[in-house]
C-alpha positions in Angstrom: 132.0 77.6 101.3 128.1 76.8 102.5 125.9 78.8 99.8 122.9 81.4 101.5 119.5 79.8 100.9 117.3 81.0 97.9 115.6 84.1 98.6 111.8 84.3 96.8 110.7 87.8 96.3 106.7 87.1 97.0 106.2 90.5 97.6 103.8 91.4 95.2 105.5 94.8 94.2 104.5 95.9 90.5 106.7 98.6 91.1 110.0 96.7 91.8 109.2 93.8 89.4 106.4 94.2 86.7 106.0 90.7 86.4 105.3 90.5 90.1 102.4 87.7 90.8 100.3 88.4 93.8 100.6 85.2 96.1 98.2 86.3 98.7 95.3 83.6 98.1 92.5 86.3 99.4 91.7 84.4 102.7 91.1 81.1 101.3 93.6 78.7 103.1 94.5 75.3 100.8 97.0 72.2 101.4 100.4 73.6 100.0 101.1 71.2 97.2 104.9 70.3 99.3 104.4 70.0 102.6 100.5 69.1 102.9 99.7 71.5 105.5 96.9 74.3 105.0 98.4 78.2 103.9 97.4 81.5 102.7 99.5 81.9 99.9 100.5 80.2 96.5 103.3 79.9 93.9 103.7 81.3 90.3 101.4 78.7 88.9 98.8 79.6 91.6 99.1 76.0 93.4 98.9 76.6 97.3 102.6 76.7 98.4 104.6 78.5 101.9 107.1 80.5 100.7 109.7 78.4 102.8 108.8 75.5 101.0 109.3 77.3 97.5 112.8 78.0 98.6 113.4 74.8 99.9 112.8 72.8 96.4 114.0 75.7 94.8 117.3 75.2 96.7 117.6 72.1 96.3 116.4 71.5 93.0 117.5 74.9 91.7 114.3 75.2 90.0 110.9 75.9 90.3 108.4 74.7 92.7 106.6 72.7 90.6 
């Protein structure tokens, strides 16, 4: 059986998740530290990062980004 990819929550919901970190990098667009190419958003740690990239290490790693 093929597992489903890892599924971030990068909403930013405070009301879902307390702990909720907003990713949105407030229009300032950095190399994600992953892929090399320029994004809006970041990780947990606040290094530039896509999303799909996050999920990618995270499933193959099974860890964090970083």
């Amino acid at each position: 059986m093929i597992a489903s990819p890892a599924r971030l929550d990068w909403s930013g919901n405070k009301r879902r998740n307390p702990k909720a970190v907003n990713h949105w990098m407030r229009g300032r667009r950095l190399l994600c530290h992953i892929c090399s190419k320029k994004t809006f958003l970041c990780d947990d740690t606040g290094a530039p990062c896509h999303k799909v990239c996050a999920e990618a290490v995270q499933q193959r790693w099974g860890g964090e980004s970083r």
